[in-house]
C-alpha positions as CSV (number, residue, x, y, z in Angstrom):
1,X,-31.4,13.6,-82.9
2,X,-32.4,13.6,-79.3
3,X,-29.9,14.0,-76.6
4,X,-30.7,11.7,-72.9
5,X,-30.1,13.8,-69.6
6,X,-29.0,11.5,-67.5
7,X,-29.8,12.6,-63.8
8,X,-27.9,11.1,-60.4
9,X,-29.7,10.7,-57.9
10,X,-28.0,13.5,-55.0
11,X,-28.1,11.3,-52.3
12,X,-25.8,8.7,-53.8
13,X,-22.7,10.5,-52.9
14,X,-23.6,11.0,-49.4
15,X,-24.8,7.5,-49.3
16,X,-21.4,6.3,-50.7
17,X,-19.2,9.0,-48.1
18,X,-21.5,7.1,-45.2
19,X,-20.5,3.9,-46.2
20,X,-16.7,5.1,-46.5
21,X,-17.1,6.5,-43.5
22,X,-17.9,3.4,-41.4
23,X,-16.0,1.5,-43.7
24,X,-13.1,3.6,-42.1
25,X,-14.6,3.1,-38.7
26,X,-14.7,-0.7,-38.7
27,X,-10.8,-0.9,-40.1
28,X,-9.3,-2.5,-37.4
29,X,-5.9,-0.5,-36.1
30,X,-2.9,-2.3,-37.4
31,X,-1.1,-4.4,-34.5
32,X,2.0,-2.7,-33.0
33,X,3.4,-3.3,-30.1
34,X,3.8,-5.6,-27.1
35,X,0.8,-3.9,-25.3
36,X,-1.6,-4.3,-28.9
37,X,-0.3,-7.8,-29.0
38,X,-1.1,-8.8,-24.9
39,X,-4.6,-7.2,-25.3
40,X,-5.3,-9.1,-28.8
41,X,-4.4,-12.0,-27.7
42,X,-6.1,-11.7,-24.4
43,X,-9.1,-10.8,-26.2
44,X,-8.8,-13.8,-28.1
45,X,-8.4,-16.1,-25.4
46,X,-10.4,-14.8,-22.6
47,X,-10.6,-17.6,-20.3
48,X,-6.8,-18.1,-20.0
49,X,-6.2,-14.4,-19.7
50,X,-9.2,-14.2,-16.7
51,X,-8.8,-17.9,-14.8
52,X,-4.9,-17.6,-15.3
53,X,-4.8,-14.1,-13.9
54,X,-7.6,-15.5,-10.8
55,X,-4.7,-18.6,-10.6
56,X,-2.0,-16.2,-10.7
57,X,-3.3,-14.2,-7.4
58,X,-4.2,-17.2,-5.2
59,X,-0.7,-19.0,-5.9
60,X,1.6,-15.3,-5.2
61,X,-0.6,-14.9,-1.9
62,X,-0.4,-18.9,-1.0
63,X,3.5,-18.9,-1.8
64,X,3.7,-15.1,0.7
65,X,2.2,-17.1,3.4
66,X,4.4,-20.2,3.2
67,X,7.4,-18.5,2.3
68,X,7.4,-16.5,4.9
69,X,8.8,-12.6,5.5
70,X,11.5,-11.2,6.8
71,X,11.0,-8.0,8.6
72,X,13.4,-5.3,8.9
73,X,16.0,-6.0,12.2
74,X,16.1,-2.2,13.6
75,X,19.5,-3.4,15.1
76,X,21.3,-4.2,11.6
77,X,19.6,-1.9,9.9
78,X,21.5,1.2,10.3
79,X,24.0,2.7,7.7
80,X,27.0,5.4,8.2
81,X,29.1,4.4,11.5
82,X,26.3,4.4,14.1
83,X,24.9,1.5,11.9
84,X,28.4,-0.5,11.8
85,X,28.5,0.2,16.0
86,X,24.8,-1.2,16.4
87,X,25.9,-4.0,14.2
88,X,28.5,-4.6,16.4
89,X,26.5,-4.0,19.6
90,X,24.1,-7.1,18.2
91,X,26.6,-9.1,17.2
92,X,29.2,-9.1,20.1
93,X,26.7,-8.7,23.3
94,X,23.2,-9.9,24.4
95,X,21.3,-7.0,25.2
96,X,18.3,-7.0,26.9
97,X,15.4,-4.8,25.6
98,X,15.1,-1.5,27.6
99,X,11.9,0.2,28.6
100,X,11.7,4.0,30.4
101,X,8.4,5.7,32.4
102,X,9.0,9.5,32.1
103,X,7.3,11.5,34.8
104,X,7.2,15.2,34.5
105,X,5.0,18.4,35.6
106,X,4.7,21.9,34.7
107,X,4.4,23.3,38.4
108,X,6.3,20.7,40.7
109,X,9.5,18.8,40.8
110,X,11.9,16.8,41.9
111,X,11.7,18.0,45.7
112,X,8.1,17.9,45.8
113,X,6.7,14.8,47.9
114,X,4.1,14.0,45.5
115,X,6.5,14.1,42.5
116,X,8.7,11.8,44.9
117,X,5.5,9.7,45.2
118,X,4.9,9.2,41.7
119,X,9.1,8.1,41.6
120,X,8.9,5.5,43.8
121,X,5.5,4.3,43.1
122,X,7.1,3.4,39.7
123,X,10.3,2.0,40.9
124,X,8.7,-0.5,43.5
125,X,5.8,-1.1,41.3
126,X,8.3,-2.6,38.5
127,X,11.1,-4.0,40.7
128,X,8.3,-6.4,41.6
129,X,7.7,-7.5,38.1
130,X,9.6,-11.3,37.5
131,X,9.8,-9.3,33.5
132,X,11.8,-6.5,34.9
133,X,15.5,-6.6,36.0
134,X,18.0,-3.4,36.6
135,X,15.2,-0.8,37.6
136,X,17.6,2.7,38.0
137,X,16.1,5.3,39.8
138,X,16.5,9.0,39.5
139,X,16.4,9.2,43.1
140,X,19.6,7.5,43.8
141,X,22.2,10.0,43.3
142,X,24.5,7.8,40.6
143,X,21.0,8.1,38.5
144,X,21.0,12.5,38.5
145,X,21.7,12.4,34.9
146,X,17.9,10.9,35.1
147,X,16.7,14.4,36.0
148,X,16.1,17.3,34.1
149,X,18.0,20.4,34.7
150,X,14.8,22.2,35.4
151,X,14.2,19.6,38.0
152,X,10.4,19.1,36.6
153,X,11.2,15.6,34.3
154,X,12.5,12.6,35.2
155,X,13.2,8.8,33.9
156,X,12.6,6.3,35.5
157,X,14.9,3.0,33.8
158,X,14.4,-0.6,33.9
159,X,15.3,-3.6,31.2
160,X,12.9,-6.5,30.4
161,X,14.0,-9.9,31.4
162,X,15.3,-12.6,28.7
163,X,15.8,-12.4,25.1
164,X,14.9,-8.8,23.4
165,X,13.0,-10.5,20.9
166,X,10.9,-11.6,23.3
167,X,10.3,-8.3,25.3
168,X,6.9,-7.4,23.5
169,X,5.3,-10.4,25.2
170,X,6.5,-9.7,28.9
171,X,5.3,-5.9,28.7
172,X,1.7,-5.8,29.5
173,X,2.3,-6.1,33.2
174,X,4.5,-2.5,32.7
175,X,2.2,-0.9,31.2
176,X,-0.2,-1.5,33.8
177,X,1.9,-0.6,36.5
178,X,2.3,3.0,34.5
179,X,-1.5,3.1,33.9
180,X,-2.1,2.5,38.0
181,X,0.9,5.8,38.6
182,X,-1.4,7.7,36.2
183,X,-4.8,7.0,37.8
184,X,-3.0,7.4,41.2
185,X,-1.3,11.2,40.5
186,X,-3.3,12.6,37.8
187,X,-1.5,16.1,38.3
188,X,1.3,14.8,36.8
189,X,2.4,13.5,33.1
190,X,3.5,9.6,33.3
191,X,4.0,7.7,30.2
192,X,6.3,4.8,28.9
193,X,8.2,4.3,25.9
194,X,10.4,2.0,24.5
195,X,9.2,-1.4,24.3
196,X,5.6,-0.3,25.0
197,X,5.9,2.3,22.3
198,X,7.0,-0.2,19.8
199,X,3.9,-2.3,20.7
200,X,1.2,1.3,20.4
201,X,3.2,2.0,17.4
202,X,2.3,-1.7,15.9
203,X,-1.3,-1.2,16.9
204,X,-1.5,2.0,15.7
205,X,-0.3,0.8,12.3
206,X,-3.0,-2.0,12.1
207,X,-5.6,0.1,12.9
208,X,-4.9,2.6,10.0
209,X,-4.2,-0.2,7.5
210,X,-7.8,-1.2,8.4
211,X,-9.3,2.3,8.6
212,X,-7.6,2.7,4.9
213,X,-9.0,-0.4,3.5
214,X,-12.9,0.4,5.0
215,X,-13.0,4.3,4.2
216,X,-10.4,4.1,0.6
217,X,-12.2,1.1,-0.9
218,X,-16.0,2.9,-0.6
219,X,-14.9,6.2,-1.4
220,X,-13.3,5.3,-4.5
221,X,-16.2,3.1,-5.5
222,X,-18.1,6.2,-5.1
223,X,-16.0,8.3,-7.2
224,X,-15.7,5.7,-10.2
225,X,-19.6,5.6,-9.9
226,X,-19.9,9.5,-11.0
227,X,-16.5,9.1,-13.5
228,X,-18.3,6.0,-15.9
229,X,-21.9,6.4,-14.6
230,X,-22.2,2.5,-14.3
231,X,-21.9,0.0,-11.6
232,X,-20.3,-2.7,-14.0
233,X,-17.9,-0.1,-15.2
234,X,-16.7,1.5,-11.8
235,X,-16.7,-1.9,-10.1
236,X,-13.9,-3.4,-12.8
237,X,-10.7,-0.7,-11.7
238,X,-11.5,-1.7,-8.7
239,X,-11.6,-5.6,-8.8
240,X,-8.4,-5.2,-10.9
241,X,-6.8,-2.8,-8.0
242,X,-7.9,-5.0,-5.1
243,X,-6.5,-8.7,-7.0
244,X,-2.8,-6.7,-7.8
245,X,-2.9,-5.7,-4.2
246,X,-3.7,-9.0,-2.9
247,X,-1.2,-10.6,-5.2
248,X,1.6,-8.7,-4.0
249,X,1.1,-8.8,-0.8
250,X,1.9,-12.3,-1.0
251,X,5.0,-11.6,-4.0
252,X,6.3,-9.0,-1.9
253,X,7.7,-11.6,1.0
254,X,9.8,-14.0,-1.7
255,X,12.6,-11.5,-1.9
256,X,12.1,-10.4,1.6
257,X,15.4,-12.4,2.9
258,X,17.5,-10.2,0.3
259,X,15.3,-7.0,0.8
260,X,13.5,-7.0,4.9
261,X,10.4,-5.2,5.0
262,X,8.4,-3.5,7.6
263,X,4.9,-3.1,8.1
264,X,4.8,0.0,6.5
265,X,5.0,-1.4,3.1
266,X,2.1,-3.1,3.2
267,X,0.1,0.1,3.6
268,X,2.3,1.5,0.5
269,X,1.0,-1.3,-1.3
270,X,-2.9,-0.6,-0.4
271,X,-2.5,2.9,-1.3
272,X,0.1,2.8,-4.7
273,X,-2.1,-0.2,-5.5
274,X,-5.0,1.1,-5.5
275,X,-4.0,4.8,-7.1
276,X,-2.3,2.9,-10.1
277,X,-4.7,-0.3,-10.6
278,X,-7.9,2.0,-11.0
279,X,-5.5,4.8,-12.6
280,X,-4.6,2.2,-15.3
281,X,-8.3,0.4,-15.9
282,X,-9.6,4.1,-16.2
283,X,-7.0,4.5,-19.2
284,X,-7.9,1.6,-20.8
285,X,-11.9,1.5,-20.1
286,X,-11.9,5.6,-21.3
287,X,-10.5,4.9,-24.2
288,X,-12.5,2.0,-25.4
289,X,-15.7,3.8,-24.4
290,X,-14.6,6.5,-26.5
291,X,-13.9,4.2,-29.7
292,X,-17.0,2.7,-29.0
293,X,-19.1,6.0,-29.2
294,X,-17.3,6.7,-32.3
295,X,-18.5,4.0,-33.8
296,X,-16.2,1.2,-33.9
297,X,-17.2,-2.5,-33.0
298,X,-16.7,-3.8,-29.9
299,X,-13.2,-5.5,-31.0
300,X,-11.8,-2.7,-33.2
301,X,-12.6,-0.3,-30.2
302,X,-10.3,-2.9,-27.7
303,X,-8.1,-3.3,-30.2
304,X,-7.7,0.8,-30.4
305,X,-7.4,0.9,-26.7
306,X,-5.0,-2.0,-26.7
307,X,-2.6,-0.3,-29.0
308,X,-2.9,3.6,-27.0
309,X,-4.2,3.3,-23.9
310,X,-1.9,0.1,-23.7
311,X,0.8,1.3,-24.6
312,X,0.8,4.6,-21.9
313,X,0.6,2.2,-19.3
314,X,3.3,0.2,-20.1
315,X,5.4,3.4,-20.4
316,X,4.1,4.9,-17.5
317,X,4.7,1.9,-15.3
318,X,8.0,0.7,-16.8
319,X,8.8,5.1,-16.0
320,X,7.9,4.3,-12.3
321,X,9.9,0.9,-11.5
322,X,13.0,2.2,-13.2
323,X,12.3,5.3,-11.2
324,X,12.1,3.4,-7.8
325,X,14.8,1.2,-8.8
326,X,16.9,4.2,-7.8
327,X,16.3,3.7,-3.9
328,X,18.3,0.9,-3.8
329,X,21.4,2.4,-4.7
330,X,20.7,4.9,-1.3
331,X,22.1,1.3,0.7
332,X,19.1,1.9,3.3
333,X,17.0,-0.8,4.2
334,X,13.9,1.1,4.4
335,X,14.4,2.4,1.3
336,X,14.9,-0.5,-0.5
337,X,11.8,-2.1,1.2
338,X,9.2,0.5,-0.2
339,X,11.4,0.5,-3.6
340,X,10.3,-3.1,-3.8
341,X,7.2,-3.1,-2.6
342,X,6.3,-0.1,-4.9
343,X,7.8,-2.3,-7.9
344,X,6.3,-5.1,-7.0
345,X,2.8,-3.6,-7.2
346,X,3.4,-1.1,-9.9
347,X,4.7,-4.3,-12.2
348,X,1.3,-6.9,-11.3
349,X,-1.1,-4.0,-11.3
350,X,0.4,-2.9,-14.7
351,X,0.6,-6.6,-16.2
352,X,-3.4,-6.9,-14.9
353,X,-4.4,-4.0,-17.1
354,X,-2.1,-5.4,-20.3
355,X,-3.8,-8.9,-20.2
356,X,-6.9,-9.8,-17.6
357,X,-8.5,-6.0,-18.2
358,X,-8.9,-6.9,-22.1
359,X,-10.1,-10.5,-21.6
360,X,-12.9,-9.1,-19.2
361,X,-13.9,-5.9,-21.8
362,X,-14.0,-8.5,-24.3
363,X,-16.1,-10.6,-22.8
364,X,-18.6,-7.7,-21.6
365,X,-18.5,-6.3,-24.8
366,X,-21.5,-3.0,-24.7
367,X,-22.5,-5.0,-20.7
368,X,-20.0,-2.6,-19.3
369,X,-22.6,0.0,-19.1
370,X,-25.0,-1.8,-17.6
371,X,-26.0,-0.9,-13.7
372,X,-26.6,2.7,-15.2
373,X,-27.0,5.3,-12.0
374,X,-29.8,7.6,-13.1
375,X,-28.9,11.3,-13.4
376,X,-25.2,10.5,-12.9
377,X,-25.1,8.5,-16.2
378,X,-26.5,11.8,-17.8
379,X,-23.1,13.5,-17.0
């Protein structure tokens, strides 16, 4: 009787773990979640997720500009009593917008004829202005309490003509009055504030919004570069940053009649804008990069990002609006400005990532990596 040895060939088993193996790897992660379910069905319909997201921004801008916003009324915006006597103040009386030239030294004063120069250079230089009215100076002696104890600093008083609202428009002539005193006693320290102030402060603040948007924007362009290697890949955080900025820019002026703003928030938007837009893409575009290189297709990878990556930013930025929410309860209006425009952008920049990001990883697919920088995409 003869017995057949029946041999298996060894690599069968392996062969058979492999195709377990990517069996396991192309099993799509089951569907939990609001954040799986927005990215899924993003993924699915692409072209409503990107050209309604691209809609979405040009209407919240369009509807900002035609709505309108309110801006924060210094004189009603004060809390405790001092903000119930300024209410009061604006309420009851018409008061004229005030404006004040200090003039001080470290070596003369008062008694000095060219300090006494500089004085009434000032005062008849103004009192000739059809803007100014009530010009008090420190020389006449109801005015002392214009003069420091010292005797070395003195103010020099005036109101602008006309409706305070106004009184940015009638203060160039000022200023160059005060720019003449400085040019004609440069041994001493002239400057004006007030009115004039306001209107350096404003300047000041555009100037920084636009020195933020031309040195922040290449800079973090830069940095995404050496994070993902990849043109196409560091260029998407940033289109998704730069739309949720631009949309709430416009969003944040329909509440403004509720909630006045100030300039200020709109650089709070720029920067919390851009932080958490390319903050969330990186969460999302990390993680399907990683599925990817594991070995997943191209939807089980989104699908895997959808359901983790997802799902920390809607944590995260439901964690920082109800976290903001808690200005409003301090009852000051600046406060409650950047608690809204912080919201605001948190919530669109955060709804961006759940739905638009998807739709365009989807319809990259592997193209995200194209625009490779050489030795950085080594790293």
């Amino acid at each position: 009787m003869r017995t057949r040895i029946i041999q298996n060939d060894p690599q069968e088993p392996d062969q058979a773990n492999s195709d377990v193996g990517a069996a396991v790897a192309e099993k799509p992660m089951p569907v939990k979640g609001i954040a799986a379910r927005m990215g899924r069905w993003s993924a699915r319909h692409r072209k409503i997720a990107i050209f309604g997201w691209l809609a979405f921004v040009v209407a919240a801008f369009a509807l900002g500009i035609l709505n309108g916003t309110t801006q924060i009324d210094p004189d009603t915006s004060g809390v405790g009593e001092s903000g119930r006597v300024d209410r009061i103040l604006d309420a009851g009386f018409n008061r004229p917008a005030g404006e004040s030239v200090l003039i001080e030294s470290e070596r003369l004063s008062v008694k000095d004829p060219a300090f006494t120069a500089a004085i009434e250079d000032i005062v008849a230089g103004v009192s000739k202005l059809d803007a100014v009215q009530n010009v008090r100076s420190p020389l006449d002696p109801e005015n002392s309490g214009q003069i420091a104890g010292n005797g070395q600093a003195v103010l020099v008083e005036f109101d602008i003509r006309g409706d305070a609202d106004d009184a940015a428009t009638k203060i160039d002539p000022v200023v160059a009055v005060v720019d003449d005193a400085k040019k004609a006693h440069p041994e001493l320290f002239i400057g004006s504030f007030g009115v004039s102030a306001d209107e350096e402060l404003d300047a000041a603040f555009m100037d920084d919004l636009k020195k933020a948007g031309i040195l922040s924007l290449p800079v973090t362009l830069i940095i995404l570069v050496v994070v993902f290697g990849a043109l196409v890949a560091a260029g998407i955080p940033l289109l998704l940053a730069l739309t949720a900025i631009f949309a709430t820019f416009g969003l944040v002026a329909l509440p403004s009649a509720l909630i006045p703003i100030d300039e200020v928030v709109y650089e709070l938007i720029l920067l919390i804008g851009l932080a958490v837009g390319v903050d969330y893409t990186m969460f999302y575009l990390k993680r399907e990069r990683e599925e990817r290189a594991a070995g997943r297709s191209e939807e089980a990878a989104l699908e895997a990002a959808a359901a983790t990556s997802g799902r920390s930013v809607l944590i995260s930025g439901l964690t920082v609006i109800v976290a903001m929410g808690g200005m409003f309860l301090a009852g000051v209006q600046e406060m409650s400005a950047f608690a809204s425009g912080t919201i605001l952008v948190v919530a669109v920049a955060m709804l961006g990532s759940l739905t638009v990001l998807p739709a365009v990883l989807s319809w990259l697919g592997d193209r995200v990596d194209r625009g490779r920088v050489p030795l950085v995409s080594r790293l």
